[in-house]
N, C-alpha and C positions, 0 to 999 in steps of 0.2 A: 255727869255722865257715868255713866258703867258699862264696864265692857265685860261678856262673861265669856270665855274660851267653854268649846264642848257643849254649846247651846243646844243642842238637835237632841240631846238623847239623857235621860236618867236624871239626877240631878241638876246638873247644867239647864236641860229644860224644863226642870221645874221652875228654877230659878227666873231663867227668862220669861218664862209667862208670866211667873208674877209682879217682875218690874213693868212690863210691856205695858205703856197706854199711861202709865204711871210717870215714870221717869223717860232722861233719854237712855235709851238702854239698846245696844250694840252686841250681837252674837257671833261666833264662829261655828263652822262646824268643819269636818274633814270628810269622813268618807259616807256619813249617811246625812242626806238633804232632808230640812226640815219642811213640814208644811209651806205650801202656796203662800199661803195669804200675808204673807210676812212679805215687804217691799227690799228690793236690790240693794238699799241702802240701810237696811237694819239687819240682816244676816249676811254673811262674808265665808265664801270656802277660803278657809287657812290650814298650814298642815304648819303643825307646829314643832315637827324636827325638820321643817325647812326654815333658813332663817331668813331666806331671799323673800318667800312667804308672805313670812310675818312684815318683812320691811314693808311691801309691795299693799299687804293694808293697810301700814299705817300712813305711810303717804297718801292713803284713798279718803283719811279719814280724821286726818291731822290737824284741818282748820275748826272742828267741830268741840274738838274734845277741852272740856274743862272742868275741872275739880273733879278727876279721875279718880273711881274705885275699878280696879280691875280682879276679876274674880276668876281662878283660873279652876274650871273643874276639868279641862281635856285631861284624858287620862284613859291606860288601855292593863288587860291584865292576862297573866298566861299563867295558868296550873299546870307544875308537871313539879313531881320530885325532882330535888337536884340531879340526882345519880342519871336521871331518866329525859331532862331539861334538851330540849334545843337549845345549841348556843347562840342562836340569832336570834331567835326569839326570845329566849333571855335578855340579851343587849336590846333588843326593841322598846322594850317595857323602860326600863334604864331612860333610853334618847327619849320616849313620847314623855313621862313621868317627871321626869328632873331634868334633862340636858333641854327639850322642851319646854319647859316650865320658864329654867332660865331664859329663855332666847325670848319669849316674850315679854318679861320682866326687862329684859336688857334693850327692848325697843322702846320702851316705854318709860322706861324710866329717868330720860334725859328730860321729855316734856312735865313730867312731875316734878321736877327740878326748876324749869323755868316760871314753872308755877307755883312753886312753890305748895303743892298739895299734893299729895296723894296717897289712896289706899288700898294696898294690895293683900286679898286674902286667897290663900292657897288651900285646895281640898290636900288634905293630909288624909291619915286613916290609924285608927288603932290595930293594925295590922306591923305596924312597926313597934308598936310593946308588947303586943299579945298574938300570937302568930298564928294560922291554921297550918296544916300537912298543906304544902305544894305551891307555896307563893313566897317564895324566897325575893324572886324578881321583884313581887309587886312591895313587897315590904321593906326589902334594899331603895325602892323609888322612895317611897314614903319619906323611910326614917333621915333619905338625905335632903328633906324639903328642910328638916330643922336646922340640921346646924348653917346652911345656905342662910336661910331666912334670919339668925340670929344675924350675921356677917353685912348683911345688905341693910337690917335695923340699924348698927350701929354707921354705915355708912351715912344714912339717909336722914336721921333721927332728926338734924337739924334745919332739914328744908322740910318740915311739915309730913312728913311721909312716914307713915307705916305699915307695917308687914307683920299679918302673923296666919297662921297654919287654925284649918280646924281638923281634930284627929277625929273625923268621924268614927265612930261605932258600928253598927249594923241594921241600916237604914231598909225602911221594906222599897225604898225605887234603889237600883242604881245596882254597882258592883259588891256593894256592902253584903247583902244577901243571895242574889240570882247566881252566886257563884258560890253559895256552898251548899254541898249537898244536904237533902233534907234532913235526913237522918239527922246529923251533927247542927242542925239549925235548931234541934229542940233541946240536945246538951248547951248549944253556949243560952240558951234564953234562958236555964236552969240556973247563970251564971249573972242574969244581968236582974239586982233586984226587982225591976217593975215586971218580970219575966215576959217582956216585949220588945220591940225593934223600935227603931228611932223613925218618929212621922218627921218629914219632910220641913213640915212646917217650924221645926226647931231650931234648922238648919236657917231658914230664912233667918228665924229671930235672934241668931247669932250670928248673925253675916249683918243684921241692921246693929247689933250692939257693938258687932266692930267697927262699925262705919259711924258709928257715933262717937266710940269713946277714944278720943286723942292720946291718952297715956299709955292705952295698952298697944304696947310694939315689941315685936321680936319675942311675941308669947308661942304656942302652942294650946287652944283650949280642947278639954277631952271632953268630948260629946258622944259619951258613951255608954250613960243610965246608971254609969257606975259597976261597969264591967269588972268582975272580981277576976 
C-alpha cells in the first residue's frame, strides 16, 4: 500500500495519479478537494497539524494497510523577508512542514513496526542548502526534515523500516517554481547545468528507487540537476 499525504494538488497529485489503478494507493488532502471520481475510500480530508486528524484516518484505514510506503508531500509555503514576516505565518509553515510531518510519521509508525516493514519518503527541498530572498520559514521546515529523519532511521533500521528525504530542486509542478518570480527563474536555470527544471517524472523514479532499494536509510538525495 502507499499512502501519499497532499494528494489534491502539485506534486502530491502527480504522484497519486500515477499509482492510481496501479497499486493500492490511499491520498489525503486538507483544504482543496480533489476530483469526483476518486471513491470515499481512496481519498481522506486530513489536516495534518491535527493529530486527532491523522489518528481518526488511521483507524478508518488500518485493517487494509500492509507493507506501507508512506510518501509525505503536504506542505505549505509563505514568502515574506524576515524583518517583514508574520509571526503566525511564519509558525504555520514550521507546524504543516515538520511538526506535521512528524505527527504523521508518529501514527504510523507503530503499524510498520508490527509489520515489520516500512517506507517512508519525505518531500525535502533544496531550499534548505541553496536559499532564495524570502523563505526563511520554508527552508527552516526543510532543513529540519534531516536531522529528524536521520534519528527515526536509526530508531527503526532494525524492523525493516526506512526513511529518507528527497531535496527536490526546482520542479516545473508544485512550490519548487510557481513561487518564484520569473525574473530570478531564468538566473537560477543559468545555475542548473541542463539549464532546465526538474520533470516530475524524476521524482516518481526516485520515489520507486527508494522503495526498492532496502540499504538506503536516513539518506537525503539531491534532485536538483546539479544545482551549482
Amino acid at each position: 500500500m502507499i499512502i501519499i499525504t497532499g494528494a489534491s494538488r502539485n506534486i502530491g497529485k502527480y504522484l497519486f495519479e500515477r499509482y492510481y489503478g496501479v497499486v493500492d494507493v490511499i491520498g489525503t488532502y486538507n483544504t482543496t478537494k480533489p476530483i469526483e471520481k476518486y471513491k470515499d475510500n481512496i481519498i481522506y480530508k486530513v489536516d495534518v497539524c491535527d493529530y486527532e486528524s491523522i489518528n481518526h484516518f488511521y483507524e478508518d484505514i488500518k485493517s487494509r494497510i500492509s507493507c506501507l510506503t508512506l510518501i509525505n508531500c503536504a506542505g505549505i509555503s509563505y514568502n515574506s523577508y524576515a524583518h517583514k514576516s508574520d509571526p503566525n505565518e511564519w509558525k504555520k509553515v514550521i507546524e504543516t512542514n515538520l511538526i506535521g510531518l512528524y505527527y504523521v510519521i508518529r501514527v504510523f509508525l507503530p503499524k510498520m513496526r508490527d509489520q515489520n516493514y516500512g517506507r517512508i519518503i519525505n518531500i525535502s527541498s533544496v531550499a534548505a542548502q541553496k536559499c532564495t530572498p524570502g523563505i526563511s520559514a520554508y527552508a527552516a521546515s526543510k532543513s529540519g526534515l534531516w536531522g529528524m529523519t536521520k534519528s527515526i532511521c536509526i530508531e527503526n533500521g532494525s524492523k525493516n523500516i526506512t526513511i529518507n528525504n528527497i531535496n527536490l530542486g526546482y520542479v516545473r509542478i508544485g512550490m519548487g517554481v510557481e513561487d518564484v518570480p520569473e525574473k530570478y527563474q531564468e538566473y537560477i536555470k543559468k545555475q542548473i547545468p541542463s539549464n532546465d527544471f526538474c520533470d516530475e517524472k524524476d521524482i516518481y523514479n526516485t520515489i520507486e528507487y527508494i522503495r526498492n532499494t532496502k540499504y538506503l536509510n536516513g539518506s537525503s538525495i539531491d534532485l536538483n540537476g546539479g544545482l551549482i
